[in-house]
C-alpha positions as protocol buffer text, in pm:
chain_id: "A"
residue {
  index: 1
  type: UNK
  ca { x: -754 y: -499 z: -495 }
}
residue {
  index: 2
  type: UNK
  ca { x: -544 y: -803 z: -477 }
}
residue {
  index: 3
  type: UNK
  ca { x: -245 y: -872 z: -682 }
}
residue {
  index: 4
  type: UNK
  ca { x: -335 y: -876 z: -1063 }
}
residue {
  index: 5
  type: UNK
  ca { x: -664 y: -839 z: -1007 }
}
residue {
  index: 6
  type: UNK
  ca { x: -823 y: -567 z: -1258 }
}
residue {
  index: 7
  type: UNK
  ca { x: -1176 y: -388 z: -1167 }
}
residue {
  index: 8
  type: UNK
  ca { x: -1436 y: -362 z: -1471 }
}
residue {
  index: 9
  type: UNK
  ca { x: -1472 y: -20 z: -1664 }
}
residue {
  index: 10
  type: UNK
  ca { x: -1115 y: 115 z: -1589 }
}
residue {
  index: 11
  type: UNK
  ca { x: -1157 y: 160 z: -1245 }
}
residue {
  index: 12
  type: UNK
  ca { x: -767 y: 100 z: -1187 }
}
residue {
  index: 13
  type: UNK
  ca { x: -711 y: 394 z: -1413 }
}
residue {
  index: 14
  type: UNK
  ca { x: -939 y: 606 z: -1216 }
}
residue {
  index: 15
  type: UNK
  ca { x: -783 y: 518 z: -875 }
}
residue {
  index: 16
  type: UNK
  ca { x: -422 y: 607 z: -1017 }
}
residue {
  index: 17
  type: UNK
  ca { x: -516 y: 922 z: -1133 }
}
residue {
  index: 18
  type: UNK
  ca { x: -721 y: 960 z: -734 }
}
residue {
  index: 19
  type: UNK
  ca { x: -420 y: 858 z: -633 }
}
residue {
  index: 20
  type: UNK
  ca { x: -180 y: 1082 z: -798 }
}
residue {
  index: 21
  type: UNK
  ca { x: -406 y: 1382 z: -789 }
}
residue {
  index: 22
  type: UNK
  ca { x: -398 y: 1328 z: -345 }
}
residue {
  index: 23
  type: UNK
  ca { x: -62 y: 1281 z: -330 }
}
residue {
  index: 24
  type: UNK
  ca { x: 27 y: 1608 z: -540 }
}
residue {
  index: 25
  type: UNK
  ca { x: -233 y: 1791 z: -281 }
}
residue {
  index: 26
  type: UNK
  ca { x: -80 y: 1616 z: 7 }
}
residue {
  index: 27
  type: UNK
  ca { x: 251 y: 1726 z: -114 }
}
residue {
  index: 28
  type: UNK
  ca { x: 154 y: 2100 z: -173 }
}
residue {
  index: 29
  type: UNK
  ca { x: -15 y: 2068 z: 238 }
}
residue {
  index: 30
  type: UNK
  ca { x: 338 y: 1956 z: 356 }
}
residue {
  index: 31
  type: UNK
  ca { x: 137 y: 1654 z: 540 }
}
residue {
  index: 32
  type: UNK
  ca { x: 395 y: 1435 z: 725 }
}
residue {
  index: 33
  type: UNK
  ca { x: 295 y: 1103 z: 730 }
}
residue {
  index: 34
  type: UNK
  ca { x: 430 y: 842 z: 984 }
}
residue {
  index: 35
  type: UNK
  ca { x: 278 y: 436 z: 897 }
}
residue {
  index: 36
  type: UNK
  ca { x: 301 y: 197 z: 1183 }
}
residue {
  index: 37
  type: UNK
  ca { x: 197 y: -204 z: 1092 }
}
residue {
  index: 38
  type: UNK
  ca { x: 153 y: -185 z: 706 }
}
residue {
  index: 39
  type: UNK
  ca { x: 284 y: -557 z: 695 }
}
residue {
  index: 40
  type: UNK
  ca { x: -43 y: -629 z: 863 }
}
residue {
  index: 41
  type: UNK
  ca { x: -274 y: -611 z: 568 }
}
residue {
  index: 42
  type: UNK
  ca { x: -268 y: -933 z: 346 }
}
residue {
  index: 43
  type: UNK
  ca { x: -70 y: -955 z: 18 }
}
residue {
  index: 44
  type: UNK
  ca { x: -326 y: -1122 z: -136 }
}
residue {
  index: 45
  type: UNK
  ca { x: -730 y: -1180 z: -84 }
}
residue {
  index: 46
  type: UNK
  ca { x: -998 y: -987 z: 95 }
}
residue {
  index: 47
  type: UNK
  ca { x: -990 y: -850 z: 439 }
}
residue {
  index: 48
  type: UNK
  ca { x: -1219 y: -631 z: 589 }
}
residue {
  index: 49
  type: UNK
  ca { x: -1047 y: -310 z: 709 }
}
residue {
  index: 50
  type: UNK
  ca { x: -1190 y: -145 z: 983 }
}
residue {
  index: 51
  type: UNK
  ca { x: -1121 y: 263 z: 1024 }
}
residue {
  index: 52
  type: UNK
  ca { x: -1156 y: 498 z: 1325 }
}
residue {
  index: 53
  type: UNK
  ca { x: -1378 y: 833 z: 1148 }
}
residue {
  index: 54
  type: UNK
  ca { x: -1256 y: 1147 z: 1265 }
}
residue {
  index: 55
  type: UNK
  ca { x: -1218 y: 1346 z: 1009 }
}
residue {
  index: 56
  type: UNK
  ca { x: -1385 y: 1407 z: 655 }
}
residue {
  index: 57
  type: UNK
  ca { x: -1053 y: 1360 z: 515 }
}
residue {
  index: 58
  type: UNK
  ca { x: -962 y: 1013 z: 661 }
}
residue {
  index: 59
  type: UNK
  ca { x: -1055 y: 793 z: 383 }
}
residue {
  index: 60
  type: UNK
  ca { x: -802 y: 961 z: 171 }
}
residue {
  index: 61
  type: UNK
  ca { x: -479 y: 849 z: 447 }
}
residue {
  index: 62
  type: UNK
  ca { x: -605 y: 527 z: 518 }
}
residue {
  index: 63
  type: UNK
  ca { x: -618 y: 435 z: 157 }
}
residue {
  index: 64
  type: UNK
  ca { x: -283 y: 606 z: 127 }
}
residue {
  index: 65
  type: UNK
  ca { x: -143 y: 391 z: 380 }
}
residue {
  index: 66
  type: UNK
  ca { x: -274 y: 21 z: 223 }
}
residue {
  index: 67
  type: UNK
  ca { x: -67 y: 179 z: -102 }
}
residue {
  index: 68
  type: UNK
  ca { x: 249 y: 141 z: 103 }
}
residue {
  index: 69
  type: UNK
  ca { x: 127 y: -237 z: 92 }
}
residue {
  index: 70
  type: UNK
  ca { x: 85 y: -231 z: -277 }
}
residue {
  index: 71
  type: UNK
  ca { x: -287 y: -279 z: -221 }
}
residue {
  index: 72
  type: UNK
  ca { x: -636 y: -73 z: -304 }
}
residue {
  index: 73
  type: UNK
  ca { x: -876 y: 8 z: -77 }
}
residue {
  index: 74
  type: UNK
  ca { x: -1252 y: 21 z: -166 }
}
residue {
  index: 75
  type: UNK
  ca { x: -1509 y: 165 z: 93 }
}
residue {
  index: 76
  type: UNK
  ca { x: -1823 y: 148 z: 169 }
}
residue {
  index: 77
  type: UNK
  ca { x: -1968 y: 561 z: 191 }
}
residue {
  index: 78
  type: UNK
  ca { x: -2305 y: 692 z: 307 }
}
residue {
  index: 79
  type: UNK
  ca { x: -2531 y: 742 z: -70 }
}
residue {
  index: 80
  type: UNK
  ca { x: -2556 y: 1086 z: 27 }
}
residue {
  index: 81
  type: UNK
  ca { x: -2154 y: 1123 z: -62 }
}
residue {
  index: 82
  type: UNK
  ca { x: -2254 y: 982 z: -433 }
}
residue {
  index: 83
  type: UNK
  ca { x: -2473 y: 1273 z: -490 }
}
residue {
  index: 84
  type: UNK
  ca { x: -2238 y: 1533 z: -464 }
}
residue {
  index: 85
  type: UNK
  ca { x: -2116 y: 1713 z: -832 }
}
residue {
  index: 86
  type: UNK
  ca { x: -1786 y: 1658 z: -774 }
}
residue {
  index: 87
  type: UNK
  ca { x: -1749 y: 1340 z: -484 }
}
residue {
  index: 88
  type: UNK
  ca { x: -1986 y: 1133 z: -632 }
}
residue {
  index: 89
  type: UNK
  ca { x: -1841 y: 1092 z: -990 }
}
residue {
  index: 90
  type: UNK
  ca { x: -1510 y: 1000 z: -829 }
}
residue {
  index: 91
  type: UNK
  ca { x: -1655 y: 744 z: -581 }
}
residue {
  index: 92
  type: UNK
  ca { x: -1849 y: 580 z: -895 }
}
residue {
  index: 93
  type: UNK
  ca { x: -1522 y: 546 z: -1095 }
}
residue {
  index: 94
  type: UNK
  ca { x: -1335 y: 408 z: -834 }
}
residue {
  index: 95
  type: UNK
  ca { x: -1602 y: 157 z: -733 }
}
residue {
  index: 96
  type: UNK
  ca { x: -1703 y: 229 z: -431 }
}
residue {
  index: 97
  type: UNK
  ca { x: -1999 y: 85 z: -218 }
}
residue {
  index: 98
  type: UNK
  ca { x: -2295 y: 336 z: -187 }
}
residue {
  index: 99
  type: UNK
  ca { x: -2471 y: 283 z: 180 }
}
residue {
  index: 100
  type: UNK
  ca { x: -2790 y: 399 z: 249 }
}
residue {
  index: 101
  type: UNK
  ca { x: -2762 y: 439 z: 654 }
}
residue {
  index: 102
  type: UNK
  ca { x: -3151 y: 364 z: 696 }
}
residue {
  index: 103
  type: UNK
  ca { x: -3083 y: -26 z: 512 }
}
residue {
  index: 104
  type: UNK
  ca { x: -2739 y: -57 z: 542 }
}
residue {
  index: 105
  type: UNK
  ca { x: -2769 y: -425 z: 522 }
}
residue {
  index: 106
  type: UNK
  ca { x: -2875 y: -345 z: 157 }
}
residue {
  index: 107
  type: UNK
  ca { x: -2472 y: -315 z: 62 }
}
residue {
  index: 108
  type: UNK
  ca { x: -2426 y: -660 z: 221 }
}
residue {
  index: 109
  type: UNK
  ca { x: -2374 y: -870 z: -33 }
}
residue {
  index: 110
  type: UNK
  ca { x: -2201 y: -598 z: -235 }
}
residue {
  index: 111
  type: UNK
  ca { x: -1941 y: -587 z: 11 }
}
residue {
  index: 112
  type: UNK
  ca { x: -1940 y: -976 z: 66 }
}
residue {
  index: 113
  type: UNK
  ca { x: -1892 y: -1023 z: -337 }
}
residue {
  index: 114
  type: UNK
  ca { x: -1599 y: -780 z: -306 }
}
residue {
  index: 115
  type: UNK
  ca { x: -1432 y: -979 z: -23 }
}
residue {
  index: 116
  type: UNK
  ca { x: -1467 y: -1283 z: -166 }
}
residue {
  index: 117
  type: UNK
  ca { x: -1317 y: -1162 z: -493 }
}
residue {
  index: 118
  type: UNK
  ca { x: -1011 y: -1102 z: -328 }
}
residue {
  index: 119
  type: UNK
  ca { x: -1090 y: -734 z: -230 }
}
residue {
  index: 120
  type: UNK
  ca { x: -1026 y: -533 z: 92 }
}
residue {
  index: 121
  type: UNK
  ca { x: -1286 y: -318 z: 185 }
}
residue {
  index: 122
  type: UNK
  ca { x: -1296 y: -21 z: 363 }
}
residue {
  index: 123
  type: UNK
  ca { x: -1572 y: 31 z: 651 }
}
residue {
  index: 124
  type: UNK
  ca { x: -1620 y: 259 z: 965 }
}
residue {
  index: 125
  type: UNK
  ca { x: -1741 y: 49 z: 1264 }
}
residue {
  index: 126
  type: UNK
  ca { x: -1861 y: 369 z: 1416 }
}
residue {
  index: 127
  type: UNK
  ca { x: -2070 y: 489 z: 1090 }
}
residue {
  index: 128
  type: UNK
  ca { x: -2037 y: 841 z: 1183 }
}
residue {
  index: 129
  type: UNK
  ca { x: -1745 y: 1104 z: 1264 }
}
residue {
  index: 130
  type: UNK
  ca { x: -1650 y: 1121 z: 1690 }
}
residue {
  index: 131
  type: UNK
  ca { x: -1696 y: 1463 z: 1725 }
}
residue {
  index: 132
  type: UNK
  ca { x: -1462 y: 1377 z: 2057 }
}
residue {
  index: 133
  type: UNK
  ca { x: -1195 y: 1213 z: 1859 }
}
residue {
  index: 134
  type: UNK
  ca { x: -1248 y: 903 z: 2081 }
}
residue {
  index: 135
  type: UNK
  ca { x: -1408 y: 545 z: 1954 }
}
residue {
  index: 136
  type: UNK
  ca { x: -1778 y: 574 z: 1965 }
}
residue {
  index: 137
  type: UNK
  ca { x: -1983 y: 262 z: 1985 }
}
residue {
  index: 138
  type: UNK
  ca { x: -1906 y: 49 z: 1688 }
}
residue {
  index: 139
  type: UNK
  ca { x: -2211 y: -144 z: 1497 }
}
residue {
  index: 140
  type: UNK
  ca { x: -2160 y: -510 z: 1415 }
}
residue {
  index: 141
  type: UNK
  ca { x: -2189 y: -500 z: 1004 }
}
residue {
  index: 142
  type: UNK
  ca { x: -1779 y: -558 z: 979 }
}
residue {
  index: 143
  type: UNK
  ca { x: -1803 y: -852 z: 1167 }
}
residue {
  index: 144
  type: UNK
  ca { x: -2063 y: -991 z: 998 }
}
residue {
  index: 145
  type: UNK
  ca { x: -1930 y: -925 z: 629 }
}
residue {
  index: 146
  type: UNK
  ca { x: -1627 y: -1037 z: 746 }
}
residue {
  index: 147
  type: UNK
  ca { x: -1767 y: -1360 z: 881 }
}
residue {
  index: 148
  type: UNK
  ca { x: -1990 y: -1393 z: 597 }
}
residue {
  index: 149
  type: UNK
  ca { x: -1711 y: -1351 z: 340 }
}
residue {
  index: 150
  type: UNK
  ca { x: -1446 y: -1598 z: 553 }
}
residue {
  index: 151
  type: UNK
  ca { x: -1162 y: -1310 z: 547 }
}
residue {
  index: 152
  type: UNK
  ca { x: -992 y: -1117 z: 828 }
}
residue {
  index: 153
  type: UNK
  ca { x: -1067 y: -767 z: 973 }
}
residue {
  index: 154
  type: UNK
  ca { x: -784 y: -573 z: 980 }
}
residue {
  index: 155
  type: UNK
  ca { x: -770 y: -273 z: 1255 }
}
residue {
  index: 156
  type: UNK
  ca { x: -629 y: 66 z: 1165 }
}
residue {
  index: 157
  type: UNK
  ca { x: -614 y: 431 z: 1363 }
}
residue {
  index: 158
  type: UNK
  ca { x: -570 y: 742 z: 1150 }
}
residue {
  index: 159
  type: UNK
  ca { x: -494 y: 1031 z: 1370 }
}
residue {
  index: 160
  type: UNK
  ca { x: -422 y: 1389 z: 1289 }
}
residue {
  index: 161
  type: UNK
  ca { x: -682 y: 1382 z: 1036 }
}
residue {
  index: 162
  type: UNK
  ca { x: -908 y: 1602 z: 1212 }
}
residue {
  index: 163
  type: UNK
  ca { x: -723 y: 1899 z: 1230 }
}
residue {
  index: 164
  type: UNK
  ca { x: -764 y: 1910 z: 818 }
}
residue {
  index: 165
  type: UNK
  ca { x: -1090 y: 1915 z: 803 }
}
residue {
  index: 166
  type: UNK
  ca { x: -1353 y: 1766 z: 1064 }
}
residue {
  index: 167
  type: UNK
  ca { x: -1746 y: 1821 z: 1147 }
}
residue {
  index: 168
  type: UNK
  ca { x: -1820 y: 2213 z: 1236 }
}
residue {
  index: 169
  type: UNK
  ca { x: -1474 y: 2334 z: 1223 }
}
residue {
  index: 170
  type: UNK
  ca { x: -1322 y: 2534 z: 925 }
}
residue {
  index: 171
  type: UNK
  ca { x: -1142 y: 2327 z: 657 }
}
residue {
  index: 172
  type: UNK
  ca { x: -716 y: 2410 z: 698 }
}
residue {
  index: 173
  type: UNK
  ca { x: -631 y: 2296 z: 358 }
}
residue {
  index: 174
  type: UNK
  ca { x: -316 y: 2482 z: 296 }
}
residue {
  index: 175
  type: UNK
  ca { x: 45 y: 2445 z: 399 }
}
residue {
  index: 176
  type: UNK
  ca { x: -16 y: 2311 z: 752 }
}
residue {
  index: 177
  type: UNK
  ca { x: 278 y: 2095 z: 793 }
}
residue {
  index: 178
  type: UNK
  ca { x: 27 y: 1880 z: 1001 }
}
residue {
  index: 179
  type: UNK
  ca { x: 165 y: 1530 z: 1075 }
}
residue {
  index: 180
  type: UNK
  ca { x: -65 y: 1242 z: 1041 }
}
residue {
  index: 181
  type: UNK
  ca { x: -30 y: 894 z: 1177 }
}
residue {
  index: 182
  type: UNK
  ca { x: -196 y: 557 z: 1036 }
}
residue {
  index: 183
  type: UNK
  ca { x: -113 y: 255 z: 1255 }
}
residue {
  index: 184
  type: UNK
  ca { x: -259 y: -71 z: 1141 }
}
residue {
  index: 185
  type: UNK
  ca { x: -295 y: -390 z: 1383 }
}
residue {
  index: 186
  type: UNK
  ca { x: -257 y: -782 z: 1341 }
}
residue {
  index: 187
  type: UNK
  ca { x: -575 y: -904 z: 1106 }
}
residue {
  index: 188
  type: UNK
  ca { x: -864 y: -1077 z: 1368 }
}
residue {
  index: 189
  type: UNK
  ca { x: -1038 y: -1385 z: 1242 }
}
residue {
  index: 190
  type: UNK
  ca { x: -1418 y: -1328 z: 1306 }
}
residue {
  index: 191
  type: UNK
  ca { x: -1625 y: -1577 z: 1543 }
}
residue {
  index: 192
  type: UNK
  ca { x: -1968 y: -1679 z: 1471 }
}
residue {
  index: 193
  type: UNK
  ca { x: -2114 y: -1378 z: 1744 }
}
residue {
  index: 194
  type: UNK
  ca { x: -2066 y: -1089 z: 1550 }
}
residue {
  index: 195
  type: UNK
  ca { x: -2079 y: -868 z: 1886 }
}
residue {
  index: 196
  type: UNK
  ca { x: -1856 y: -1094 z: 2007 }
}
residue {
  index: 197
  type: UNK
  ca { x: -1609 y: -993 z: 1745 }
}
residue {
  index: 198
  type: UNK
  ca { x: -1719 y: -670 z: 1728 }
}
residue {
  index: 199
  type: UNK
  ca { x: -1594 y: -600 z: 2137 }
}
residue {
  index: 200
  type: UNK
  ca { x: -1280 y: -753 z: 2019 }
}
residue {
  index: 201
  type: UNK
  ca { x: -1213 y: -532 z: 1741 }
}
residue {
  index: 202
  type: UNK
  ca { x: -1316 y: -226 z: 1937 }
}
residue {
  index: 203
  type: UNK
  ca { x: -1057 y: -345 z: 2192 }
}
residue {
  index: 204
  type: UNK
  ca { x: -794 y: -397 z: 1949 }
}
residue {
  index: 205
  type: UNK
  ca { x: -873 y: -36 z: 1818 }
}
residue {
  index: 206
  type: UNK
  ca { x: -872 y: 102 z: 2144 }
}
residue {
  index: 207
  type: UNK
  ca { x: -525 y: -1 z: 2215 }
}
residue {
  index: 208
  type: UNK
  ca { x: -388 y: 96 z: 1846 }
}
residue {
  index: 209
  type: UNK
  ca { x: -543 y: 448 z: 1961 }
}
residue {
  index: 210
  type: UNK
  ca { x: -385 y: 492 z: 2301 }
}
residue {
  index: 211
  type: UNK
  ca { x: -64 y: 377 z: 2099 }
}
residue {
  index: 212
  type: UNK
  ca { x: -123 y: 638 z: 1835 }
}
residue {
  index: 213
  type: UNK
  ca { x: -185 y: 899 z: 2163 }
}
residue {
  index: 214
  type: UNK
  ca { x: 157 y: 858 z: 2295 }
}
residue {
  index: 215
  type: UNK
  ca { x: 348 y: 893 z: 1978 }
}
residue {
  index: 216
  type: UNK
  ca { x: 132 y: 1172 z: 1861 }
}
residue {
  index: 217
  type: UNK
  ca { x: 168 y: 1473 z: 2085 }
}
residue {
  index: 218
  type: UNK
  ca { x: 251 y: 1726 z: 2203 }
}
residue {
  index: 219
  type: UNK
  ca { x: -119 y: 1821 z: 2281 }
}
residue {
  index: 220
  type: UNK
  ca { x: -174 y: 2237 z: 2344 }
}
residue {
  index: 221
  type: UNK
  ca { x: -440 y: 2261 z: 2589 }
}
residue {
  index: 222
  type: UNK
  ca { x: -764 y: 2433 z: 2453 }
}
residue {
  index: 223
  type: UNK
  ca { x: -683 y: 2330 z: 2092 }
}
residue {
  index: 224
  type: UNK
  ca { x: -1005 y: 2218 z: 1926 }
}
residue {
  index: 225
  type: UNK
  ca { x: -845 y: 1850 z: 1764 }
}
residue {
  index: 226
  type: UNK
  ca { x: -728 y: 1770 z: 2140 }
}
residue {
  index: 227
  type: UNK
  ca { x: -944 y: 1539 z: 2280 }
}
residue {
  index: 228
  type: UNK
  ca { x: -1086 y: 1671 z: 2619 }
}
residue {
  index: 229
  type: UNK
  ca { x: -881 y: 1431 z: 2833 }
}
residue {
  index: 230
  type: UNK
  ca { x: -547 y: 1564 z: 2735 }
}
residue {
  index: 231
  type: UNK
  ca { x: -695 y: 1899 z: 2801 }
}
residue {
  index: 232
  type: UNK
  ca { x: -805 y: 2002 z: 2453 }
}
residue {
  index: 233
  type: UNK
  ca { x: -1130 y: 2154 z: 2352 }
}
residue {
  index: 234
  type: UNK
  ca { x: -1268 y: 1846 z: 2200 }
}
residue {
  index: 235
  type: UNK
  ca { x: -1650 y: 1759 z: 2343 }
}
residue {
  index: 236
  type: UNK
  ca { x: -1670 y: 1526 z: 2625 }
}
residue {
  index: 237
  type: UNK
  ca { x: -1808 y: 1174 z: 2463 }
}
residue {
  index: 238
  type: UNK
  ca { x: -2124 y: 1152 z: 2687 }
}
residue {
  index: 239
  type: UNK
  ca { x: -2163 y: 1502 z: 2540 }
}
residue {
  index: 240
  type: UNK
  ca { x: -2217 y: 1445 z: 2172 }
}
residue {
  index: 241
  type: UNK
  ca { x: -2134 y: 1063 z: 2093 }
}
């Protein structure tokens, strides 16, 4: 949320106790985090930011790393997520934006009505998690909320994420030590051809990835987070993307 701006309902009392309750976890985990381009996001007003998915846990460090720019993230999750006993109650208090994946236009003008008030929002151009770890081919709804609402889409990479907990592997929820990287990019101001803007952004995420690559490492060959063309045991793209 923007500065002094105050959701309905106590939902700023239900993201600082989120907030508080992750950070104690991420604490206990030992997760080293490393943020790259926080002055990016705006101080004030909406932006649309736009998130690589690798991991079920991603969410959680991106809106970790908009913190570091005393901001709040809200995101727009499949409906399924809201169903769950214990997800769904915390995604309602926190006012997040329920997406049915069949009519995902149907969240439109939620998520316009948050940018416009001043919001960012939180979206996954490639609406599902890369089981390679690489970008997958992103849909067009950022751009066109973003467009819609007049504010900026803001790039961001998290990385690192998957080795937590990802799509059919075992969650590693203890002390891992892992290190996880968010990098965040210069804001783009959307055109009026949302694949237009869309190739751009996927470009501009491309890059922050490779960037996010060579800091990362090192990469042990067969290891299943590695994607396959630093010799992990990550699926090929063509294979299941």
């Amino acid at each position: 949320m923007s500065a002094g701006h105050t959701y309905p309902g106590g939902v700023d009392v239900a993201y600082h106790c989120v907030e508080a309750v992750g950070r104690s976890l991420f604490a206990a985990q030992g997760l080293r985090f490393t943020y790259t381009g926080t002055e990016h996001i705006p101080a004030t007003g909406g932006a649309v930011v736009a998130i690589n998915h690798t991991a079920y846990v991603d969410p959680l460090y991106a809106g970790l790393a908009v913190r570091e720019a005393k901001r709040w993230l809200r995101f727009m999750a499949k409906d399924e997520v809201f169903d769950h006993p214990v997800a769904g109650p915390i995604m309602r208090s926190t006012g997040q934006i329920a997406v049915d994946r069949d009519r995902g236009g149907d969240a439109l003008p939620e998520a316009v009505a948050a940018l416009r008030a001043g919001e960012l929002v939180g979206v996954y151009p490639e609406a599902t998690i890369s089981r390679s770890f690489e970008l997958k081919g992103f849909k067009t709804g950022a751009a066109r909320m973003a467009a819609e609402a007049g504010v900026p889409i803001v790039p961001m990479i998290v990385w690192g994420a998957q080795r937590i907990w990802t799509k059919g592997v075992p969650r590693r929820l203890g002390r891992t030590r892992t290190p996880i990287r968010v990098a965040i990019g210069p804001p783009l101001t959307p055109g009026d051809d949302p694949q237009a803007t869309t190739d751009e952004l996927r470009t501009a995420m491309s890059a922050l990835l490779e960037q996010v690559h060579r800091d990362y490492g090192p990469y042990p060959p067969g290891e299943y987070w590695v994607p396959a063309r630093f010799g992990g045991g990550a699926p090929l793209p063509e294979d299941v993307d």
